[in-house]
N, C-alpha and C positions, 0 to 999 in steps of 0.2 A: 346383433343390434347395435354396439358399442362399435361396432367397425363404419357400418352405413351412418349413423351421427357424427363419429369423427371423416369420414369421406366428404360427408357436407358443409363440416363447418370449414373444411380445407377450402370446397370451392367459394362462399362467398368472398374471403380479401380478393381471389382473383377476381372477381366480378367487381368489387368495389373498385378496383383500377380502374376496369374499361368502364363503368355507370359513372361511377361517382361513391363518395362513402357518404354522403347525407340520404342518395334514393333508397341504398341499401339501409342505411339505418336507418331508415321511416319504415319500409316494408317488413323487416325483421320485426320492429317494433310492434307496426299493426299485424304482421301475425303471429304476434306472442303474444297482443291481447287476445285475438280470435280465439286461438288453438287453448286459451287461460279460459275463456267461458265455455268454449265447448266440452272442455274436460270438467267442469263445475254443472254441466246439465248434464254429462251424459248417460243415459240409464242401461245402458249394456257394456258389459266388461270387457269387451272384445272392441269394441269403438271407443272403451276408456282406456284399453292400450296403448291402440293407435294413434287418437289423440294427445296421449305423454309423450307417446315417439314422436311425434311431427313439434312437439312443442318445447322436447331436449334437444331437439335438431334444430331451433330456429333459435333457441336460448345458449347455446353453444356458439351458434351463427352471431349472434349479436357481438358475443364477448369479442370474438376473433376477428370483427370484422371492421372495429370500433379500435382498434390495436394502431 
């Protein structure tokens, strides 16, 4: 799980080259609010997993991409 978040957060700086690092840091941003509510509703543990996982992976993204 720790290998696929850090795979991810390698690819956004490359993507902020070719976008831009303000699109990237808006969309990082709005979905690290998204993936922040959906894990604050969500009533099965199995979708409250996966939800931390897509929202370590976009909150790692943020750090690195913001660099």
């Amino acid at each position: 799980m720790i290998m696929c978040v850090c795979h991810f957060s390698l690819c956004f700086p490359c993507a902020s080259y070719r976008v831009g690092r303000k699109p990237i840091l808006m969309a990082t941003s709005l979905c690290q609010f998204l993936f922040g509510l959906a894990v604050a509703f969500t009533g099965n543990y199995y979708l409250f997993v996966a939800m931390r996982f897509l929202l370590a992976m976009v909150s790692l993204s943020l750090a690195t991409s913001c660099v």
